[in-house]
C-alpha positions in Angstrom: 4.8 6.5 -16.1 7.1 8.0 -13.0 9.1 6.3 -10.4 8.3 7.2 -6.9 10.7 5.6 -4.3 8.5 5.2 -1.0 10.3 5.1 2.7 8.1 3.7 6.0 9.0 6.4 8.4 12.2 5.2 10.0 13.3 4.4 6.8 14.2 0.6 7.2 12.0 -0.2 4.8 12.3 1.6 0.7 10.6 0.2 -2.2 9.8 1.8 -5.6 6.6 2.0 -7.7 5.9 3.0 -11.1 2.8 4.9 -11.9 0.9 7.5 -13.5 -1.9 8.0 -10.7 -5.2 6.1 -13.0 -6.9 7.0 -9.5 -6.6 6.5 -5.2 -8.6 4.2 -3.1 -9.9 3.9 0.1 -11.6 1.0 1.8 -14.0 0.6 4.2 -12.9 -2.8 5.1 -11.8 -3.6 9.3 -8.3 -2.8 8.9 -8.6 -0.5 6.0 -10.9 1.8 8.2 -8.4 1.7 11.1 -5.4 2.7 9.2 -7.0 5.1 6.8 -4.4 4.8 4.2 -4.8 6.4 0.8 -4.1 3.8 -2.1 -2.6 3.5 -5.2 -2.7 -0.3 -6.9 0.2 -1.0 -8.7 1.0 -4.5 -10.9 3.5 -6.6 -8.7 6.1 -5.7 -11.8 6.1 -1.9 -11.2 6.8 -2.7 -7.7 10.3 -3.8 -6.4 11.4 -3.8 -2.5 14.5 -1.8 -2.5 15.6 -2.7 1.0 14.1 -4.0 4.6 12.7 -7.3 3.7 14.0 -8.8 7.2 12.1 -5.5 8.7 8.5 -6.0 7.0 6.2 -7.5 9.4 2.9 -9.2 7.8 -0.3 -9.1 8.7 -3.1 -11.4 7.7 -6.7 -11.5 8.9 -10.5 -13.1 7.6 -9.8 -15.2 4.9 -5.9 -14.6 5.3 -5.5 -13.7 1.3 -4.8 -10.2 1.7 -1.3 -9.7 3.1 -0.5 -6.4 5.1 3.2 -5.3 5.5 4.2 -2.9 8.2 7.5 -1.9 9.4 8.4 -3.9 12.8 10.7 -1.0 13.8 8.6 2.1 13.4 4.9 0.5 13.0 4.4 2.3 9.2 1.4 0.5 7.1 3.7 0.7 3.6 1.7 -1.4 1.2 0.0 -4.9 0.6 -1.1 -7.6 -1.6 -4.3 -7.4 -2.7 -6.8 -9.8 -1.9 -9.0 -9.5 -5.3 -6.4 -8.9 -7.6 -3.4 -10.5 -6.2 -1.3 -9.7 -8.7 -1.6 -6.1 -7.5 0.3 -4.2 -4.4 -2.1 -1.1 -2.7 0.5 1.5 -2.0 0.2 4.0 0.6 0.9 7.0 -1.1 1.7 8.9 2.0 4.6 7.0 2.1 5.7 8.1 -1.4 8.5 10.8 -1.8 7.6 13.5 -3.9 4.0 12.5 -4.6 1.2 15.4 -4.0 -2.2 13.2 -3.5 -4.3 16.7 -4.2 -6.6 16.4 -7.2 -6.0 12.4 -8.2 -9.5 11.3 -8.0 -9.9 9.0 -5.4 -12.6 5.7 -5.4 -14.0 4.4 -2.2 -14.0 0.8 -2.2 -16.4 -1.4 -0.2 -13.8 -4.1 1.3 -16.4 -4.3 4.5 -18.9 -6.0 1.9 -15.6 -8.6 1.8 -15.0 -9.1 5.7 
């Protein structure tokens, strides 16, 4: 497993993951569609928020399980709490230092089957 340290694009907001890239998801869902992030799930304990807690912003919709952070200074989609496996933080990877997305298989997911 590696450490990446991710950063939402003004920077308020760092957090770390640890992975070794099992795969990527999308998600078809409402929201998912509209901010066509690339995921990676991560267990809540290879995930720690480095800094910016007062600078996430959450976002909640449907059944109002799922729980989408963004950063309120610079609008970045950074990661969120799953609603199946709550346990579990989707990642954007985009928002990952050092982390090349090109040839990790990625899984469509059908969150729209959820909405």
């Amino acid at each position: 497993m590696k450490t990446y340290v991710g950063t939402c694009h003004c920077g308020e907001i760092r957090f770390e993951i640890e992975t070794d890239f099992p795969e990527l998801t999308t998600c078809d869902c409402s929201i998912c569609r509209k901010k066509n992030a690339l995921m990676v799930k991560v267990h809540e304990s290879r995930f720690r928020l480095l800094a910016g807690e007062a600078m996430l912003t959450e976002y909640r919709f449907h059944t109002g399980t799922a729980r989408h952070f963004f950063c309120k200074v610079c609008g970045i989609y950074t990661f969120h709490r799953k609603r199946i496996t709550p346990n579990h933080y989707g990642v954007n990877v985009y928002c990952l230092e050092g982390c090349d997305p090109v040839g990790i298989p990625v899984r469509a997911t059908a969150g729209s089957a959820l909405d």
